[in-house]
C-alpha positions in Angstrom: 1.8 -22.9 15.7 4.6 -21.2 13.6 4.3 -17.5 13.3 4.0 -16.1 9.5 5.9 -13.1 9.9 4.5 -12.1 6.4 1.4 -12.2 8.1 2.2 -10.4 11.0 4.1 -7.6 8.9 0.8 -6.7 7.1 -1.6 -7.1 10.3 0.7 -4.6 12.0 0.2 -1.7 8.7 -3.3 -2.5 8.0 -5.8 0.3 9.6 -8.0 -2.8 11.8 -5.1 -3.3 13.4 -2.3 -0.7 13.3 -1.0 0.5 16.5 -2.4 -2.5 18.7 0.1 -4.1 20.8 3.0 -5.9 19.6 2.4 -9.3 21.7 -1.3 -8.9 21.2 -0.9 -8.6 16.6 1.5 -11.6 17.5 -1.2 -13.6 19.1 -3.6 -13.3 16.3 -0.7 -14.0 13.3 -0.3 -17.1 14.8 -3.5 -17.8 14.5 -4.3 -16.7 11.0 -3.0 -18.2 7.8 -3.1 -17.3 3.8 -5.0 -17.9 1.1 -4.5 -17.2 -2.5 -6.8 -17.1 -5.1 -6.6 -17.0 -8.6 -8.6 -14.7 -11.4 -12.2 -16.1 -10.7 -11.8 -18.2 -7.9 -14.8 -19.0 -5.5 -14.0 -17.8 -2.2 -17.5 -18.7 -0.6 -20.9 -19.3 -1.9 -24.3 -17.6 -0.2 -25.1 -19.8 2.6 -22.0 -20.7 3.0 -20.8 -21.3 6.8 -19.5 -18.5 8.6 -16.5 -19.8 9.8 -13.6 -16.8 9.0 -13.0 -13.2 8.7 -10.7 -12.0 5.8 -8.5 -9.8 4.9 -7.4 -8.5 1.3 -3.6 -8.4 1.2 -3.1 -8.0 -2.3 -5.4 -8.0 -5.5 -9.5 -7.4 -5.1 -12.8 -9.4 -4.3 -16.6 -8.7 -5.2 -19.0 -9.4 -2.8 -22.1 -10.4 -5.3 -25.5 -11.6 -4.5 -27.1 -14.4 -6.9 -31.1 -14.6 -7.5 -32.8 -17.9 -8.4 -32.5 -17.3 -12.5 -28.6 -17.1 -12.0 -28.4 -13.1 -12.1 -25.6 -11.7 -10.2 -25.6 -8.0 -8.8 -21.9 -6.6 -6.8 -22.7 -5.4 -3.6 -19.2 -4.3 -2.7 -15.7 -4.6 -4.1 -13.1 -5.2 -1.2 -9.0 -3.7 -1.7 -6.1 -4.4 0.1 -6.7 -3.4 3.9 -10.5 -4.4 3.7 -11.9 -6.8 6.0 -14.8 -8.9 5.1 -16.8 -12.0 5.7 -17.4 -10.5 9.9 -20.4 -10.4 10.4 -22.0 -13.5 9.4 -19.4 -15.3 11.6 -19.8 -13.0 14.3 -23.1 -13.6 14.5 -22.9 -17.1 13.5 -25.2 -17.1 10.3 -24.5 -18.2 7.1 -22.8 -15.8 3.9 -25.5 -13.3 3.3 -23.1 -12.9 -0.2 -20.8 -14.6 -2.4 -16.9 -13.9 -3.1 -14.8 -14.2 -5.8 -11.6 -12.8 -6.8 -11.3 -10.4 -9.3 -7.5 -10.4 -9.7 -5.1 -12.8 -8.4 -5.5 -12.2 -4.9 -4.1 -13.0 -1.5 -6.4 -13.0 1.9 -5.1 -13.4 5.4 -7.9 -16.0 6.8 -8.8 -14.7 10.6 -10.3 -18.2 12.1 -13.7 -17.4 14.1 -12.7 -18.3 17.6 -9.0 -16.4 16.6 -11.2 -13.3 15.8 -13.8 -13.6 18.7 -10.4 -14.3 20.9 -8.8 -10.7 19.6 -12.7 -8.7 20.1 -12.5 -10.3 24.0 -8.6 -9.4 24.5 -8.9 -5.8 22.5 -12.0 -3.4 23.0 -10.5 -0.8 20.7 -11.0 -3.7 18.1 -14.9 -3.6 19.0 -14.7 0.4 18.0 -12.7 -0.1 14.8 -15.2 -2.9 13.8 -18.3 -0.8 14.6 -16.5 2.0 12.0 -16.2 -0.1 9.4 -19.6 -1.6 9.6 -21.1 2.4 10.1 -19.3 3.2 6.6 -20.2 0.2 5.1 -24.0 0.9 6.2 -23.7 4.6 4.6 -22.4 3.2 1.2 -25.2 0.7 1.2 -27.8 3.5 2.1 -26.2 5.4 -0.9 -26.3 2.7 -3.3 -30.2 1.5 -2.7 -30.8 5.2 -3.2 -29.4 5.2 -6.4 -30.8 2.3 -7.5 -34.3 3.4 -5.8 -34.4 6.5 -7.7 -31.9 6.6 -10.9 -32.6 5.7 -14.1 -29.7 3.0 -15.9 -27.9 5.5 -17.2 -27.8 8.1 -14.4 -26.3 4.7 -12.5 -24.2 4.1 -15.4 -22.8 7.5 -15.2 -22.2 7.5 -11.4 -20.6 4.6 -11.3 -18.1 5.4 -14.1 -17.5 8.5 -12.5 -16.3 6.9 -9.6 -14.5 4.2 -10.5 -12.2 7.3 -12.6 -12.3 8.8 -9.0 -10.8 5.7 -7.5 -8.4 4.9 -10.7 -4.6 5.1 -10.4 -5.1 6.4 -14.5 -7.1 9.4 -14.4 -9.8 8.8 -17.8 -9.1 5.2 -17.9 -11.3 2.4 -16.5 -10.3 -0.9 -16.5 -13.5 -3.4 -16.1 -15.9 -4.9 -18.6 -19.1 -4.7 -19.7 -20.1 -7.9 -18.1 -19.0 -6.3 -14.8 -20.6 -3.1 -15.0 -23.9 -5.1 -15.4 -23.4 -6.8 -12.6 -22.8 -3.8 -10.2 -25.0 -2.3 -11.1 -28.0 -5.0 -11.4 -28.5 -4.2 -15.4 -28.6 -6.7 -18.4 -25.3 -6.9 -20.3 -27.3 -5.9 -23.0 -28.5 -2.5 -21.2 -25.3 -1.8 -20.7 -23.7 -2.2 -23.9 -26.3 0.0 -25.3 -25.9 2.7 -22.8 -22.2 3.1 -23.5 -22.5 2.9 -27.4 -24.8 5.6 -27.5 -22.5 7.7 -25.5 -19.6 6.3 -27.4 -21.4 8.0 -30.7 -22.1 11.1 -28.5 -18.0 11.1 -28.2 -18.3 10.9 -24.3 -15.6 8.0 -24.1 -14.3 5.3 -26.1 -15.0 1.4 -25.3 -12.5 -1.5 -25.5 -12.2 -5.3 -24.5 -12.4 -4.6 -20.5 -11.2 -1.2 -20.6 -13.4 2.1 -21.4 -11.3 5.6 -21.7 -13.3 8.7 -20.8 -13.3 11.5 -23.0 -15.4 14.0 -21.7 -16.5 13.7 -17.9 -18.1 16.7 -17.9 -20.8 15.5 -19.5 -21.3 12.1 -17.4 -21.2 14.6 -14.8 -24.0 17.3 -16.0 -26.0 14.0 -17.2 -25.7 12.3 -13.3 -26.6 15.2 -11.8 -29.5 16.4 -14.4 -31.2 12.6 -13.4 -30.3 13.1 -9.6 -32.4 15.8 -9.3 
């Protein structure tokens, strides 16, 4: 095996496995290799075999679910650092979800004995891995909630609000239409509707895969007026 020390640098920096020791991070780098994926590329299919864990070293992935008529619906979006795909593998079941990239992306592919190797050598691995699923738990709580119990454009509104939250560009929003639909298990058509009425209410303005909020105030009094 021939050690990646590209590999290795970012296993070292990432939060699942900062601090661990050196020889030990060394161990599992040798085991682990990259992938790159391009705009749109399938990582894995529902049903899929479990066989890896990954890790986001550059670029993003959508976790999505698919239902018989083709309709997809984001589950989670996954950011340099994030580990995904765990679970099934640990457990030895197949993809409960799909992935595909939504940039150009590069994952560090952790092999299943390689990861079930590191959980035997490490028990502060088990720990970290037990946060990440406890968060990951709490978001999905949130999100059921929402969808139990908001209306489309209270959901609309939350998740714009966020995604300014998590956005380098304070206002602006890069994702489309299409996208927004998905995450939030709406037609396209809902969607487009939603934002054009806001749009003519002078909330924000809409563009191809980009949407520039203008007032957030009012998202914000209109999520928490449907919250209630």
């Amino acid at each position: 095996m021939t050690l990646n020390t590209e590999i290795l640098t970012f296993l070292r920096e990432t939060p699942l496995l900062a601090g661990f020791d050196d020889a030990f991070t060394t161990e599992l780098a040798l085991r682990c290799r990259l992938r790159k994926l391009q705009k749109g590329e399938i990582l894995f299919l529902q049903s899929d075999r479990a066989d890896a864990a990954y890790l986001v070293r550059s670029g993003s992935i959508s976790l999505f679910l698919t239902s018989l008529d083709g309709r997809e619906l984001v589950v989670n979006e996954m950011r340099p650092g994030d580990l995904f795909g765990e679970l099934a593998m640990l457990i030895d079941l197949p993809r409960s979800t799909a992935a595909i990239a939504r940039l150009t992306t590069e994952a560090v592919v952790i092999p299943r004995q390689a990861f079930l190797a590191a959980l035997d050598a490490e028990p502060r691995l088990a720990r970290r891995l037990l946060e990440i699923v406890a968060l990951r738990l709490n978001f999905s709580s949130y999100r059921e909630s929402s969808l139990a119990f908001l209306d489309a454009e209270a959901r609309l509104a939350n998740l714009l609000l966020q995604l300014d939250r998590e956005s380098s560009n304070q206002g602006y929003v890069i994702i489309s239409q299409s996208e927004l639909a998905q995450r939030l298990g709406l037609a396209r058509q809902t969607v487009a509707a939603i934002l054009g009425k806001w749009r003519r209410f002078g909330w924000l303005i809409t563009g191809r895969g980009r949407i520039v909020l203008l007032r957030r105030e009012a998202l914000q009094e209109y999520d928490q007026r449907h919250i209630d």
